[in-house]
C-alpha positions as CSV (number, residue, x, y, z in Angstrom):
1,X,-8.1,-37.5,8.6
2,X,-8.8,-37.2,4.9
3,X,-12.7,-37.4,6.0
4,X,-12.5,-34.6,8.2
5,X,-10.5,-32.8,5.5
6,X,-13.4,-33.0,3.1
7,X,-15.8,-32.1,5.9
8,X,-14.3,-29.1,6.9
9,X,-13.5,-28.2,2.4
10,X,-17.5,-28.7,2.1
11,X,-18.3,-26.6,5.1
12,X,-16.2,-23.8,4.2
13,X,-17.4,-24.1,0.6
14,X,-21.2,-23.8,1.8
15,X,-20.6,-20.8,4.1
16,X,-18.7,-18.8,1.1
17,X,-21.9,-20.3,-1.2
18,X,-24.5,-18.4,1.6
19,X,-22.3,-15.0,1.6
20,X,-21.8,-14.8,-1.9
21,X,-25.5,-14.7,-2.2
22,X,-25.5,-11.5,-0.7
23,X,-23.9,-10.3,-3.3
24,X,-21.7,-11.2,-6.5
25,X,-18.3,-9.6,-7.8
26,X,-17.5,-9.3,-11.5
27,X,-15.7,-12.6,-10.8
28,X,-12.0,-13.5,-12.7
29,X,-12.6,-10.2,-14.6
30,X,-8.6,-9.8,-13.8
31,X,-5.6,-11.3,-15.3
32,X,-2.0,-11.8,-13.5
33,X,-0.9,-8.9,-15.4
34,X,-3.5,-6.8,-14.2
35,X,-3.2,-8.2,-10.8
36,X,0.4,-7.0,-10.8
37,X,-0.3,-4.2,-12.1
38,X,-2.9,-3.3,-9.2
39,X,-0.2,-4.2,-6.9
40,X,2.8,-2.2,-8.2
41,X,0.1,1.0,-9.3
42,X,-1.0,0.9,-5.2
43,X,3.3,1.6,-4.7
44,X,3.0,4.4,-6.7
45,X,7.2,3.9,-7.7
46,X,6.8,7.1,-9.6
47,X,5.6,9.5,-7.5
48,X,8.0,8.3,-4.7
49,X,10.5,8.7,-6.7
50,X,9.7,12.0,-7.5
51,X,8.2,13.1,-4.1
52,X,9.7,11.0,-1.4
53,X,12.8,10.2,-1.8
54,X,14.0,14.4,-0.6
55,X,12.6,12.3,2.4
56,X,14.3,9.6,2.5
57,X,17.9,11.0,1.6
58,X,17.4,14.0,4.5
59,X,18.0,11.9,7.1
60,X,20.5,9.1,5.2
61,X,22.3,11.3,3.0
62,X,24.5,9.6,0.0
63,X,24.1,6.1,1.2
64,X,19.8,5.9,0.6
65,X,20.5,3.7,-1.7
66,X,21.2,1.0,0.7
67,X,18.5,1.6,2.9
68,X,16.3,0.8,-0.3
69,X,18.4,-2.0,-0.6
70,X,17.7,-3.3,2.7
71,X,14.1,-2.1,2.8
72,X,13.4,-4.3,-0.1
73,X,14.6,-7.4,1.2
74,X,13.0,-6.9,4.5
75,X,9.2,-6.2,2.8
76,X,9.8,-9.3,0.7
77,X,9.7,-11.3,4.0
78,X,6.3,-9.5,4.8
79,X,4.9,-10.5,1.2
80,X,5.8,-13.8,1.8
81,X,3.3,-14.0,4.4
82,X,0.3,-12.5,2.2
83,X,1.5,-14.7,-0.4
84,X,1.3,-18.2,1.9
85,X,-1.8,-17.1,3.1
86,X,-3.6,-16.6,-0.7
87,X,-2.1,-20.0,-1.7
88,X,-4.5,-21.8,0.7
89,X,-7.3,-19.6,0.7
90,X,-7.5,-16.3,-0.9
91,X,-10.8,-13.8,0.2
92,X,-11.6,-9.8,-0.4
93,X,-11.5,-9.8,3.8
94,X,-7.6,-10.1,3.6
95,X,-5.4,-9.7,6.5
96,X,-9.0,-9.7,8.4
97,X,-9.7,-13.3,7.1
98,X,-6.2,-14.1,7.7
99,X,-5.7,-13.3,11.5
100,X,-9.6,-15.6,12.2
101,X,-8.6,-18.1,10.1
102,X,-5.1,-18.1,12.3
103,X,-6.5,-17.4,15.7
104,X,-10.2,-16.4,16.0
105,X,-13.4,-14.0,15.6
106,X,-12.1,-11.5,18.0
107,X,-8.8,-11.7,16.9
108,X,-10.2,-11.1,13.8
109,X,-12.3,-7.7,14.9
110,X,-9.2,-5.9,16.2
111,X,-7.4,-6.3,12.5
112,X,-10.8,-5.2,10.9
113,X,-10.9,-2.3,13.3
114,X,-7.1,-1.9,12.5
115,X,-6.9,-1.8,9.3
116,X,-10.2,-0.6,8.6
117,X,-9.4,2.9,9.7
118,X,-5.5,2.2,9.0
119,X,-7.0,1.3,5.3
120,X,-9.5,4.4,5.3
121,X,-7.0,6.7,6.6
122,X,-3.8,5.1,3.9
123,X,-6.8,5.9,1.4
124,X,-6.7,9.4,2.1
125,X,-3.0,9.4,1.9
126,X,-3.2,8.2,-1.6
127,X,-5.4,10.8,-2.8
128,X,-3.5,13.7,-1.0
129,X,-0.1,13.0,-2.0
130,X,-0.9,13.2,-5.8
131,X,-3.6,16.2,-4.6
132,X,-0.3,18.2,-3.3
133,X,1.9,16.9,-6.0
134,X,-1.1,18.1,-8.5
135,X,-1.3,21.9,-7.0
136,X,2.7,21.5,-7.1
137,X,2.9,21.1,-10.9
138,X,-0.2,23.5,-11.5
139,X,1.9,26.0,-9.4
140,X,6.0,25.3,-11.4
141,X,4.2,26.0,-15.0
142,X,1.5,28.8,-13.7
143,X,3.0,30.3,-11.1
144,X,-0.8,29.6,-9.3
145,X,-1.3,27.4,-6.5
146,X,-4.6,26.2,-6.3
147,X,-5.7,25.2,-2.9
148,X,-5.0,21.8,-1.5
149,X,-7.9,21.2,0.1
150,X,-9.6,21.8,-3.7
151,X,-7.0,19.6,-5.7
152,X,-8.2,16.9,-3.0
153,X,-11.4,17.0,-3.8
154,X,-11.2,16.3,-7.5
155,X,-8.7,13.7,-6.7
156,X,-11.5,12.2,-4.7
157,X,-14.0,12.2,-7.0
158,X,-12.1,11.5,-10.5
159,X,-11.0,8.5,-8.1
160,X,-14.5,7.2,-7.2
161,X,-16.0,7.8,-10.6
162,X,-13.1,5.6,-12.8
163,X,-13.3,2.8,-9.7
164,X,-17.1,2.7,-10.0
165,X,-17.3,2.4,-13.5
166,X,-16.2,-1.2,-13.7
167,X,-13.1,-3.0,-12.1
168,X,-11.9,-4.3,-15.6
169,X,-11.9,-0.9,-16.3
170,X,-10.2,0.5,-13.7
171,X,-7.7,-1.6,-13.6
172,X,-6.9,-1.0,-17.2
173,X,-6.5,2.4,-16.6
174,X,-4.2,1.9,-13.9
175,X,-1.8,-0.6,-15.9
176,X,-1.7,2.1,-18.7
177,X,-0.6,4.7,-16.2
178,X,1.8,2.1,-14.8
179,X,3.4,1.5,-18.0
180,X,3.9,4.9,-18.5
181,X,5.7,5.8,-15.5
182,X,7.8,3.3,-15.8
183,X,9.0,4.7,-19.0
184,X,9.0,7.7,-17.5
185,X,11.4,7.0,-14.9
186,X,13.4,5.1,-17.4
187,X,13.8,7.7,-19.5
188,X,14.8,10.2,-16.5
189,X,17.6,7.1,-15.5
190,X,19.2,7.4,-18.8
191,X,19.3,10.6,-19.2
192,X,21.4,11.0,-15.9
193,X,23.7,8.2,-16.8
194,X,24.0,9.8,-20.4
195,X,25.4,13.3,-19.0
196,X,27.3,12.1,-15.9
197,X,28.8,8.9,-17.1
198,X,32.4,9.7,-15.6
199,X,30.9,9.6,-12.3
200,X,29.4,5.9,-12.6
201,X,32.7,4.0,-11.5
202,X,32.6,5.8,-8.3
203,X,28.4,5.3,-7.6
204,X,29.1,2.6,-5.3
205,X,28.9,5.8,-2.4
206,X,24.7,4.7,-2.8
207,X,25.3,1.5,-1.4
208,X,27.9,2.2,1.1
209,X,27.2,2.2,4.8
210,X,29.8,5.1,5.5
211,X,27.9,7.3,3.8
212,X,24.7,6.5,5.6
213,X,24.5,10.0,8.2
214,X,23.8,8.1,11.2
215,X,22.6,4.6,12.9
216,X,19.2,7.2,13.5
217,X,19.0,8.9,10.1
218,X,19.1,5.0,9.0
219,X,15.8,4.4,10.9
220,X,14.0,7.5,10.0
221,X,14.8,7.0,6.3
222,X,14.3,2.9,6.7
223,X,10.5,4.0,8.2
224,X,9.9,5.8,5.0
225,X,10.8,2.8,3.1
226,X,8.5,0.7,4.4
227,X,5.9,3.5,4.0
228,X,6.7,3.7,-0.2
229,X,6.1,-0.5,-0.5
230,X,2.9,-0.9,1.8
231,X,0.5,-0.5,-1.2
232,X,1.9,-3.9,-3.2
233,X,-0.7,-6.1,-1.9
234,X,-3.5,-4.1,-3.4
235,X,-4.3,-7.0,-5.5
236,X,-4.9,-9.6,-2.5
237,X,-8.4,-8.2,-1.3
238,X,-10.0,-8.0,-5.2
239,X,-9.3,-11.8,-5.1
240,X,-13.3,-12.4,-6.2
241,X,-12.5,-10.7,-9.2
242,X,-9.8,-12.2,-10.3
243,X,-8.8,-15.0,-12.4
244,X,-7.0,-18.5,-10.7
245,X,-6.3,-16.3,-7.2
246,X,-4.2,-19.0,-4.9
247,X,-1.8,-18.5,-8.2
248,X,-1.6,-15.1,-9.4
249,X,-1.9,-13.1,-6.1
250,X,1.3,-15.0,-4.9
251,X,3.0,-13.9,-8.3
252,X,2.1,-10.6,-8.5
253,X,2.9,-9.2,-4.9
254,X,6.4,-10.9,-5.1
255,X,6.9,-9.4,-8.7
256,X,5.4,-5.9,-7.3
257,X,8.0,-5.9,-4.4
258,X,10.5,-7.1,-7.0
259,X,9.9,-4.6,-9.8
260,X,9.0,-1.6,-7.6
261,X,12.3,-2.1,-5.1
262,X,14.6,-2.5,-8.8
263,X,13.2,0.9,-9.9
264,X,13.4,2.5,-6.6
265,X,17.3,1.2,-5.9
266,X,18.3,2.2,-9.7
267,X,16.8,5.3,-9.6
268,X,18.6,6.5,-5.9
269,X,21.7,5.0,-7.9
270,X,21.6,7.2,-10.7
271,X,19.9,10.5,-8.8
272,X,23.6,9.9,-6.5
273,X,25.4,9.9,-9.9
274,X,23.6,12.9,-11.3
275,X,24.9,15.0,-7.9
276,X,28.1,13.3,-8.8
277,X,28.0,12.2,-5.3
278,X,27.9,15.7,-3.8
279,X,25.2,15.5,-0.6
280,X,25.2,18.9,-0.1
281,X,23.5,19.9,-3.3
282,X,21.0,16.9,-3.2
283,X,20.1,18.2,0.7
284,X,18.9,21.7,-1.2
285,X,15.9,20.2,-3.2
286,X,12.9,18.9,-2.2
287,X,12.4,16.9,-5.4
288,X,16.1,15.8,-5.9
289,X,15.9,12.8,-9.0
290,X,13.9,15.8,-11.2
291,X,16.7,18.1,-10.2
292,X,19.1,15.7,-11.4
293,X,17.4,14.6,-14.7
294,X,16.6,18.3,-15.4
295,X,20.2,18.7,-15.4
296,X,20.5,16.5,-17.7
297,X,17.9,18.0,-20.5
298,X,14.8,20.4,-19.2
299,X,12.0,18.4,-21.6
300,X,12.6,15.5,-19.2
301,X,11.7,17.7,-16.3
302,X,8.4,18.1,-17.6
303,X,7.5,14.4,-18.7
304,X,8.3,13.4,-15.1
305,X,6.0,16.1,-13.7
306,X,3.1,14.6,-15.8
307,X,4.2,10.8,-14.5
308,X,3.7,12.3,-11.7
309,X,0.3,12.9,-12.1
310,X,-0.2,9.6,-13.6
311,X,1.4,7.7,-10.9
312,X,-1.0,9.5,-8.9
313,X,-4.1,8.7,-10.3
314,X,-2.8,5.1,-10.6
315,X,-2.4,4.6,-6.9
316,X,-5.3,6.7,-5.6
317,X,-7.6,3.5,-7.9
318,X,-5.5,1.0,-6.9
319,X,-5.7,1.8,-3.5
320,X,-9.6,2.8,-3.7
321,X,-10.1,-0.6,-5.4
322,X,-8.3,-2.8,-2.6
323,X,-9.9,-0.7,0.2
324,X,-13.7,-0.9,-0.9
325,X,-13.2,-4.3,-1.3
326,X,-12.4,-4.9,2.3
327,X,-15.6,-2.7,3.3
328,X,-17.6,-4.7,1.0
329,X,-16.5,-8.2,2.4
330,X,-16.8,-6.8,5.8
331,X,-20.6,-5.7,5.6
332,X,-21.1,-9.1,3.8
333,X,-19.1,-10.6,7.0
334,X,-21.6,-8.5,9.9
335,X,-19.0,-6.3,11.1
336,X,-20.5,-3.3,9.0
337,X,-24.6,-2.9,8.2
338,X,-25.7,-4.3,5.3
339,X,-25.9,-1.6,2.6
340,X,-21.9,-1.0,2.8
341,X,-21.9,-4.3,0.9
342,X,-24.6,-3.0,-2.1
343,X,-23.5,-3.8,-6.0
344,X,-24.3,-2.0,-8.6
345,X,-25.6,-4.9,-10.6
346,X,-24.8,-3.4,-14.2
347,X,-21.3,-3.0,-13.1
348,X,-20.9,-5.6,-10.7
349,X,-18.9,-2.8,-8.2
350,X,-19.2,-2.7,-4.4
351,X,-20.4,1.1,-5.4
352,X,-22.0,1.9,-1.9
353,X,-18.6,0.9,-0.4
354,X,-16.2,2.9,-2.9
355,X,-18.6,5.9,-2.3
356,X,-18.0,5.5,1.6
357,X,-14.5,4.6,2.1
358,X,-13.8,7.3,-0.7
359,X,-15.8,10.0,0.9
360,X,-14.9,9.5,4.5
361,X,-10.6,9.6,3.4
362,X,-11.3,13.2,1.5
363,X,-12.8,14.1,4.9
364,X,-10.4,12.7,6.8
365,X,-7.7,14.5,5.1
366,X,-9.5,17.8,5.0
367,X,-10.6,17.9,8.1
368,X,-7.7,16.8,9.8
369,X,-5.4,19.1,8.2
370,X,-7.5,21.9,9.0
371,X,-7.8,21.7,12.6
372,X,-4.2,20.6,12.6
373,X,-2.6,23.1,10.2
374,X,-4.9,25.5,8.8
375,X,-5.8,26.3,5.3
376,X,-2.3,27.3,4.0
377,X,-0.3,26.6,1.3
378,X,1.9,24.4,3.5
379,X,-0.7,23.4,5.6
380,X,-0.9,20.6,3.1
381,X,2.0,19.2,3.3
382,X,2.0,19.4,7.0
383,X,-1.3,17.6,7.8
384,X,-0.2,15.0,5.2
385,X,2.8,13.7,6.8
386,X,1.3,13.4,10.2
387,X,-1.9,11.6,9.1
388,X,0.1,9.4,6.8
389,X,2.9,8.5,9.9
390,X,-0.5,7.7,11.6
391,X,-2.0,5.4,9.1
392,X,1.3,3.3,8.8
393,X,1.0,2.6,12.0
394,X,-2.0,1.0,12.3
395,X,-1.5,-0.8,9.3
396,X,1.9,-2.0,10.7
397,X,0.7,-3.7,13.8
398,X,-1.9,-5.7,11.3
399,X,1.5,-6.8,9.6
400,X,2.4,-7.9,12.8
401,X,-0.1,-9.8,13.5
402,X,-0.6,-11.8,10.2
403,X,2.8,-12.5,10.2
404,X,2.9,-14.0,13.8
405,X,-0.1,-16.2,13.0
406,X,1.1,-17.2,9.4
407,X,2.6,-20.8,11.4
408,X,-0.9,-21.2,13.3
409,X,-2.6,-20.9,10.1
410,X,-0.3,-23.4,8.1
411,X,-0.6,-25.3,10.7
412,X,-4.2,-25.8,10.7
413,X,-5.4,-25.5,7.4
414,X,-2.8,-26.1,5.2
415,X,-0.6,-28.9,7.2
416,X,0.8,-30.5,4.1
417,X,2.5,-27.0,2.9
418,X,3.8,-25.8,6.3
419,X,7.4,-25.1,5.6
420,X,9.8,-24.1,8.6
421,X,11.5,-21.4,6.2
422,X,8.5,-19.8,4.5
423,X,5.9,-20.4,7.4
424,X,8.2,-19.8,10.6
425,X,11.7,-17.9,9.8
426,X,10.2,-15.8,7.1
427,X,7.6,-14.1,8.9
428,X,9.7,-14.1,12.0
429,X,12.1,-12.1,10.4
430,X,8.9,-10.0,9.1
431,X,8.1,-9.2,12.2
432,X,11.7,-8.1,14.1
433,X,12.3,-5.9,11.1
434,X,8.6,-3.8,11.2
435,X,9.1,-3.8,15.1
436,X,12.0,-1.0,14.4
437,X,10.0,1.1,12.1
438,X,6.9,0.6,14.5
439,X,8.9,1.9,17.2
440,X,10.2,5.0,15.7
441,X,6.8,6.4,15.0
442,X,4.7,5.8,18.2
443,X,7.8,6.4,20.6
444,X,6.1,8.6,23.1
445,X,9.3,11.0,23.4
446,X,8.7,12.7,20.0
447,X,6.9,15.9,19.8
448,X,3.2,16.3,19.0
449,X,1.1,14.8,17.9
450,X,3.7,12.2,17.1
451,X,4.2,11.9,20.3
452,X,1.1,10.1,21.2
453,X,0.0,8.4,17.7
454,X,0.6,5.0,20.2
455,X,-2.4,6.6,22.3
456,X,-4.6,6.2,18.8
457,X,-3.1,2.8,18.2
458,X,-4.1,1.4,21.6
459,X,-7.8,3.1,21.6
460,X,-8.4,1.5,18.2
461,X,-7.0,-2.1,20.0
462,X,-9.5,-1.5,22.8
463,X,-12.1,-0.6,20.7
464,X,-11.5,-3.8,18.2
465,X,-11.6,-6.2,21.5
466,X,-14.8,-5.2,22.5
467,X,-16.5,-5.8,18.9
468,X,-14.7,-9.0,19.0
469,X,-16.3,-10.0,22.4
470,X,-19.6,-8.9,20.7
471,X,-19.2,-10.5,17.0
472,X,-18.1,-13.8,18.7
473,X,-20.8,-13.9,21.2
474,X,-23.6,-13.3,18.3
475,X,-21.6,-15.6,16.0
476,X,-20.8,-13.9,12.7
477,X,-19.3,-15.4,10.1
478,X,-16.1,-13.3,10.2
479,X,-13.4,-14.8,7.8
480,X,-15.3,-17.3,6.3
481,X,-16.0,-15.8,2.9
482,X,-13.2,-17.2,0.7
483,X,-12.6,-16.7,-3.1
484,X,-13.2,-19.8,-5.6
485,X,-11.3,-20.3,-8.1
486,X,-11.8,-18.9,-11.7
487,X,-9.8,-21.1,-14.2
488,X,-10.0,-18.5,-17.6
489,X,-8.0,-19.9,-20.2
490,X,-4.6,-17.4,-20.5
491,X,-5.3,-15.9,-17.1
């Protein structure tokens, strides 16, 4: 046994050696706190805060705060899985190495067709939220709305420049923009408890499930919670450029879920308190927690418009980072042509893949919204939340699938770690709990073009088989890239 362990160690370690010679990373440029910080920046608490959670507390009313509650705990089962899977052998292909290391090539080639467009589409949804929340501000202090479609743009390209320019640069910028919106928010908290402090021994109506509207108001606003935490394993696929990798990607996802679900359940907790539990009031504003903490002194209003824009930048280069990455290690895999995986060698950034994968989301979105909404003011906002419903759910059945193949994986290539609790329950109950949210955005009884999003998700399935029949017919070397280790001193 321990002679076919070494074998298969050695032959895994000379297929990574012939890939990497395609092409080299700036590798363990990245510490755990910038690792984390990738993670938690891709969440983007801030601008959910500030954006989505009008969302979320439409359809569950007073009680969001327990949906958050519950939300967290059910998308630290799903990091569990990305965090087993990096202990044993971490690679830029991510869930795409995961599901042929698990089960096989073609198994492989539907999650890269997956979550490539999933990814690429997610992408876009990262540079159009801050885009619109952009042209908002612009519009509250000017009384001008620039268009959306413009606001994209330079979203788009601010993104790809920064990301381009060096990955220890990039991801310093985003842990500065982190930090600030964390103070930020902070500072928005306080203020509310400061001015409404009578109304704190009654806040317990944000956890309580009488308050929650209804058992379907739950599941529209528990979708949405899911869709605010899938950026926290942004850090996973820059695993070449990062320092000791089976270590630090494990700690920072589970700190990212566990910082960004604190700030998300204090800050419904205190945004309740500054309504002083009144739903009908909160109902009336599209941007309730800067309502409340506006209330509470107007100069705070504006500092969380700007973290805002800072949380916005932060997650469009998080989540440009993690997705060129996977572009990269796919063309270096076969399953893209060979110049997506070009480095800029004075940089060492995959910058033919950033330009692509950041190019083809700003067309996406434009285009998209467009044709499906026009060129309005609204139209923004419109095209945004249908192509973002769409992306989730791609990306969701690739969370599926990693987590059902999590035991096959421990199994074969990590036997001495398999665990029944963190290789078998954990991802089981990973799985029944994104089956719900799954379900309420491709049920085909919803109107268009909701309504047949499951039509897109099957056609990309389809499409992913039939690559998989070809790539493991010709023999490509899907999921066999995987990341050494980097041992910096105070990594």
């Amino acid at each position: 046994m321990a002679g076919q362990t070494n074998h298969s160690v050695q032959a895994t370690t000379s297929k990574t050696q012939a890939l990497r010679e395609t092409g080299e990373l700036h590798r363990g440029a990245m510490n755990r706190i910038e690792a984390f910080s990738s993670s938690v920046a891709a969440i983007a608490p801030a601008g959910s805060i500030l954006i989505v959670f009008g969302a979320i507390v439409a359809p569950a009313g007073i009680g969001s705060g327990l949906v958050l509650l519950v939300a967290t705990i059910a998308f630290a089962f799903h990091i569990n899985t990305v965090a087993q899977y990096n202990r044993v052998s971490p690679s830029p292909g991510f869930y795409v190495s995961y599901v042929a290391r698990a089960f096989n090539v073609t198994a492989a080639t539907v999650t890269a067709a997956l979550y490539g467009v999933g990814e690429v589409i997610l992408l876009g949804v990262a540079i159009f939220g801050p885009a619109l929340w952009d042209q908002e501000v612009i519009k509250l202090l000017s009384g001008y709305a620039p268009p959306w479609w413009l606001m994209v743009l330079v979203q788009g390209v601010i993104g790809i420049i920064v990301v381009a320019s060096g990955v220890v640069f990039s991801v310093r910028v985003i842990a500065s923009l982190f930090a600030f919106e964390v103070v930020t928010i902070l500072i928005g908290v306080i203020a509310i408890l400061a001015t409404h402090a009578s109304y704190i021994p009654h806040s317990g109506a944000a956890f309580s499930p009488s308050n929650i509207t209804s058992t379907g108001g739950f599941g529209a606003a528990f979708t949405l919670c899911i869709l605010i935490f899938t950026g926290c394993s942004a850090s996973a696929p820059m695993s070449d450029e990062m320092a000791n990798p089976r270590r630090n990607i494990p700690i920072a996802v589970f700190t990212a879920v566990g910082v960004a679900g604190f700030l998300y359940i204090l800050a419904m907790w205190a945004q309740v308190i500054g309504f002083s539990g009144h739903e009908g009031p909160m109902l009336k504003t599209n941007f309730p927690f800067i309502t409340a903490a506006a209330a509470s002194g107007g100069w705070v209003k504006y500092l969380l418009y700007v973290s805002g824009l800072t949380s916005g930048l932060a997650v469009t280069l998080a989540t440009l980072n993690a997705c060129s990455r996977l572009y990269f290690n796919m063309s270096r895999e076969r399953l893209l042509p060979n110049f997506v995986s070009g480095i800029w060698r004075r940089r060492k950034t995959p910058w033919n893949a950033i330009a692509i994968v950041g190019v083809a989301s700003v067309l996406i979105m434009i285009f998209y919204t467009a044709i499906a909404a026009g060129w309005s003011y609204n139209a923004g906002y419109t095209g945004y939340a249908e192509i973002a419903t769409l992306g989730t759910d791609l990306v969701i059945v690739v969370y599926i699938m990693i987590n059902v193949g999590l035991p096959f994986f421990a199994r074969k290539h990590a036997p001495e770690l398999f665990s029944w609790g963190q290789h078998v329950v954990a991802p089981t109950l990973a799985t029944l709990i994104l089956l719900y949210p799954l379900w309420e955005s491709v049920k085909p009884d919803q109107p268009a073009p909701y309504g047949w999003f499951w039509i897109v998700v099957v056609a990309v399935i389809v499409l992913g088989l039939i690559g998989g029949v070809i790539a493991s017919r010709r023999g490509l070397p899907v999921g066999e890239y995987e990341s050494s280790e980097v041992d910096h001193a105070g990594k």
